[in-house]
C-alpha positions in Angstrom: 0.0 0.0 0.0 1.1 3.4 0.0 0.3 6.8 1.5 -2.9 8.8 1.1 -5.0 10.8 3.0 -8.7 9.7 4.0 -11.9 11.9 4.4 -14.9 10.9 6.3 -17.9 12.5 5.3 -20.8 12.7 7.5 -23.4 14.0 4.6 -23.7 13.7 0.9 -22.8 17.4 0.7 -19.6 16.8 2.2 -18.7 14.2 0.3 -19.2 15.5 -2.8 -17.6 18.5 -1.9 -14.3 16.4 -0.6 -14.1 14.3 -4.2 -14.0 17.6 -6.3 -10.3 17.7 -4.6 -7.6 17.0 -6.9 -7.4 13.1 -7.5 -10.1 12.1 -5.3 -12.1 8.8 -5.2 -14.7 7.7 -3.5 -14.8 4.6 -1.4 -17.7 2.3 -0.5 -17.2 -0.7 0.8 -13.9 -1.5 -0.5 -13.9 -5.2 -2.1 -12.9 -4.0 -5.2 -10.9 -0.4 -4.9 -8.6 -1.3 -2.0 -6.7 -4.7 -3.8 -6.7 -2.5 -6.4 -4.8 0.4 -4.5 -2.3 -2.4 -3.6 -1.7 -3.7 -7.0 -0.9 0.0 -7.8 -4.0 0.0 -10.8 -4.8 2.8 -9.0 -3.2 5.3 -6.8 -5.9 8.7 -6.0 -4.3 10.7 -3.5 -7.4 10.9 -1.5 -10.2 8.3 -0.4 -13.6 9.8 0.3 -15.1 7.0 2.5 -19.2 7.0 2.4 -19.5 4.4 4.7 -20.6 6.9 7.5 -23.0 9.0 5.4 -26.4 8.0 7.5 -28.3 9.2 4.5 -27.4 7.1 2.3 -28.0 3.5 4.3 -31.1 1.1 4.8 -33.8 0.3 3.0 -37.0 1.6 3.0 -40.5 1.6 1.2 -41.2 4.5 -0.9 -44.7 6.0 -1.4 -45.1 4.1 -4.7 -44.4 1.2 -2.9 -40.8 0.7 -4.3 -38.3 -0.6 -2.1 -35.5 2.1 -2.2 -32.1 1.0 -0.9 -29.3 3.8 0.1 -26.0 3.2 -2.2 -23.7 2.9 1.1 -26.3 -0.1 2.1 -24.2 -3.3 2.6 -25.1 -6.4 0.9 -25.6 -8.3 3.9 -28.6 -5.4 5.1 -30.5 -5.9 1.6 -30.4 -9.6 2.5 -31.9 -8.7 5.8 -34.0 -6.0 5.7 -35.5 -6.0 1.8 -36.1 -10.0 2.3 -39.9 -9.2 3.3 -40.5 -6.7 0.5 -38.3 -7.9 -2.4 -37.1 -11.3 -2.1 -35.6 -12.2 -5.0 -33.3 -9.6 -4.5 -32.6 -10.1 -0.9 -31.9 -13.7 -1.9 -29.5 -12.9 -4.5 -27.6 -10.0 -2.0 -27.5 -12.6 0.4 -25.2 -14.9 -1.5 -22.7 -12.9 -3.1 -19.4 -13.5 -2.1 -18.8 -14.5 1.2 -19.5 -13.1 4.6 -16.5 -10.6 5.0 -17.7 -9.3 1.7 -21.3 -8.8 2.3 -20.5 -7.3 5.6 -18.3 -4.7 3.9 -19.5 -4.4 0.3 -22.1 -2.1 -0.6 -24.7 -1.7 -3.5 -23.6 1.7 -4.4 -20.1 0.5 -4.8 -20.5 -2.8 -6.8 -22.6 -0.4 -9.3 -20.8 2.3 -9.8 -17.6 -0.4 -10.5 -19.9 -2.5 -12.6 -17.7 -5.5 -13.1 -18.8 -8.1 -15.6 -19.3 -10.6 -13.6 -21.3 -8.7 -10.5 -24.7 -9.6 -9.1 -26.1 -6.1 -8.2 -25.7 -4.9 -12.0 -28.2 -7.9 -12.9 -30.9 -7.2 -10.3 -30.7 -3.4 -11.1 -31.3 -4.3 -14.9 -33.3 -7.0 -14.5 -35.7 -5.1 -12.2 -35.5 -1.8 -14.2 -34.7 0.1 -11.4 -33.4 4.0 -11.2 -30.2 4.6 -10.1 -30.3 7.8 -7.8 -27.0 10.2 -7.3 -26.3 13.5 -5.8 -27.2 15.3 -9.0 -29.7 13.4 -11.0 -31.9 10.2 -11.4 -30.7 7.7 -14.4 -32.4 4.7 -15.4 -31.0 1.3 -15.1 -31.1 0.5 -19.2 -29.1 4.2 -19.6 -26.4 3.4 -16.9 -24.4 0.4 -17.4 -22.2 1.5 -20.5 -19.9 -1.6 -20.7 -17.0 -3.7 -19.1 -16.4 -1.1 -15.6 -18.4 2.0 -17.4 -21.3 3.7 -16.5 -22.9 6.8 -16.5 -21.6 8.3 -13.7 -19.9 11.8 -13.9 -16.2 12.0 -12.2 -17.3 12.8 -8.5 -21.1 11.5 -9.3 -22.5 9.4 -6.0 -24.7 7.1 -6.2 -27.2 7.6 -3.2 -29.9 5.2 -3.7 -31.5 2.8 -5.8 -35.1 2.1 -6.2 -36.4 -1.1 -7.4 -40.1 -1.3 -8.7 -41.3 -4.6 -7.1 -42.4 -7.1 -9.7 -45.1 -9.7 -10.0 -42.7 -12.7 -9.8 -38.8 -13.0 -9.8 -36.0 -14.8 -9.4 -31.7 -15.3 -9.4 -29.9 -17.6 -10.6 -26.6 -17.7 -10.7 -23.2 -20.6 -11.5 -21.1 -19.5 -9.2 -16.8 -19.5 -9.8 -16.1 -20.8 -7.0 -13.1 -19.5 -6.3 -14.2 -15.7 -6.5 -17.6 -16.2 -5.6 -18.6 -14.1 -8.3 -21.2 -15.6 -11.3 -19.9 -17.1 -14.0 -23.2 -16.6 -15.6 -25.6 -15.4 -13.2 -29.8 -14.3 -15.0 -32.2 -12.1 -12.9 -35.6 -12.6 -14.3 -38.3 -10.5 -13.4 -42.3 -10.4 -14.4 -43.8 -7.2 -14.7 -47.6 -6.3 -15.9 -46.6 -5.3 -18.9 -44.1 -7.9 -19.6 -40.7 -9.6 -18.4 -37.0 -8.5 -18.0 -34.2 -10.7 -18.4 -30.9 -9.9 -17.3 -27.5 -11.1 -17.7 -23.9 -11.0 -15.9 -20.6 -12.9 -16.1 -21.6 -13.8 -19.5 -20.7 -11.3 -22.2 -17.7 -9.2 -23.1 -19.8 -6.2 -23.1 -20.7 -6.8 -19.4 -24.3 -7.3 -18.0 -27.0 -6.7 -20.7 -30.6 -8.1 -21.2 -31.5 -10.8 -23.7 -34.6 -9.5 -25.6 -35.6 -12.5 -27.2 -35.9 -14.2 -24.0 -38.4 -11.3 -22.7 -40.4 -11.5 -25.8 -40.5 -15.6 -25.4 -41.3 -15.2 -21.5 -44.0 -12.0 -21.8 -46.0 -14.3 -23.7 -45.6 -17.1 -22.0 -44.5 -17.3 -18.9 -42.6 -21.2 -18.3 -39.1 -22.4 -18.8 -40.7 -24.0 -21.8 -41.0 -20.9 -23.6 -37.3 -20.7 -24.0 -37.1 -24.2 -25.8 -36.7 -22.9 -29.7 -34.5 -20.1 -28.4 -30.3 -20.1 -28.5 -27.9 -17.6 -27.4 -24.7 -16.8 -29.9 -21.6 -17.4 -28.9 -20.0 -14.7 -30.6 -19.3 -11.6 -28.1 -19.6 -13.9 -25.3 -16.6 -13.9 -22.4 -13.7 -17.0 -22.5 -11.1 -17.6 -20.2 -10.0 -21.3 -18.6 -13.1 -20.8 -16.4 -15.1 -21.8 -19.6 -15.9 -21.4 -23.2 -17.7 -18.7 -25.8 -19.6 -21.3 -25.8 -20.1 -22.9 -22.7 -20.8 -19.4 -21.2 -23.7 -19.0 -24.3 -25.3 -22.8 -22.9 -25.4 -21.3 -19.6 -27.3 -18.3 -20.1 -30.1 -20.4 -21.2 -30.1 -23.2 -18.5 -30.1 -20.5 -16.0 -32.7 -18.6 -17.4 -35.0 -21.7 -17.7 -34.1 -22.1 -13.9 -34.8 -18.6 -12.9 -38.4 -19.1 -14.7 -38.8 -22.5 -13.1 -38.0 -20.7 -9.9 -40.7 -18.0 -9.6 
């Protein structure tokens, strides 16, 4: 590691005030910025830590009966406390990573990192929800931009997230078990006026939805639906984890098990 200074924050006004210092960076929970500081990817002079930013922690119900969850929220408090109003995403915040992680890790920080392979970015997608910051609202199919991009303006927050509760849904993910994170993980949510399906760990564009699959499921709603569907290889993520192809397989399996699921 190596030397830098640290700013607690005790509102969202003083954090986004700290992080318009020169070669600041926020700091949520940490998983992913802090192995990444010791690697030397990345070395900001300054850490803006949100974790004590009341404001921006809990969940709640909002008065169109979304469940709104503050972005320094930790994974292991949506598995707790949104598990009676959501829980198919409770369920899938409750098994990412381990423990240490969902006692640290936070939704606004797995978001605003969007790695390919994360769990929030699939829920959020899946569930159409709207990504809340300091300065605007942005919706979940305008924010994720690609592999670790998003929308988010240099010193943008995320403060909340509210997720529009659906009909029926359901996560499904094939884990790597050595990371914990999905190899192909599918978040399927059923809406009235039709179904989202989303995708992570699969492609090289990072987590995206798979229209046919929506159009299959809003008309019928069983794993059977999917049966004259396939998913192309081509733009999908290899490594010696598994294959273009194998990773393609999985997205429909897990789909079909999402739906099965509801």
């Amino acid at each position: 590691m190596y030397a830098f200074e640290i700013e607690r924050p005790s509102t969202i006004a003083d954090a986004v005030n700290a992080l318009k210092g020169e070669d600041a960076q926020a700091l949520g929970g940490g998983q992913t910025l802090i192995p990444t500081l010791k690697q030397r990817l990345a070395m900001p002079s300054t850490l803006v830590s949100l974790s004590g930013i009341g404001e921006m922690q809990g969940v709640c119900i909002g008065d169109d009966g979304a469940v709104c969850i503050g972005g320094a929220t930790t994974h292991a408090t949506v598995a707790k406390e949104a598990a009676a109003h959501y829980p198919a995403l409770a369920d899938m915040a409750s098994h990412i990573g381990d423990p240490a992680v969902r006692n640290r890790g936070t939704i606004g920080g797995s978001l605003a990192n969007n790695d390919p392979s994360a769990c929030y970015p699939a829920g959020v997608l899946g569930s159409g929800a709207t990504i809340i910051t300091n300065a605007r609202e942005i919706a979940a199919d305008d924010f994720f931009e690609g592999l670790f991009t998003t929308a988010l303006d240099e010193g943008e927050v995320v403060t909340e997230v509210r997720f529009p509760v659906p009909e029926k849904a359901n996560y499904q993910k094939f884990v790597q078990p050595a990371s914990r994170f999905a190899l192909v993980g599918v978040f399927v949510a059923k809406y009235a006026d039709g179904v989202r399906v989303a995708i992570t760990g699969a492609s090289e564009e990072g987590v995206h939805r798979w229209s046919a699959a929506e159009a299959a499921l809003s008309a019928d709603f069983s794993s059977s639906a999917l049966e004259g569907l396939s998913v192309p290889a081509d733009g999908m993520i290899a490594d010696l984890h598994g294959s273009a192809e194998y990773r393609a397989h999985l997205v429909k399996v897990m789909t079909g098990r999402a739906v099965a699921a509801c």
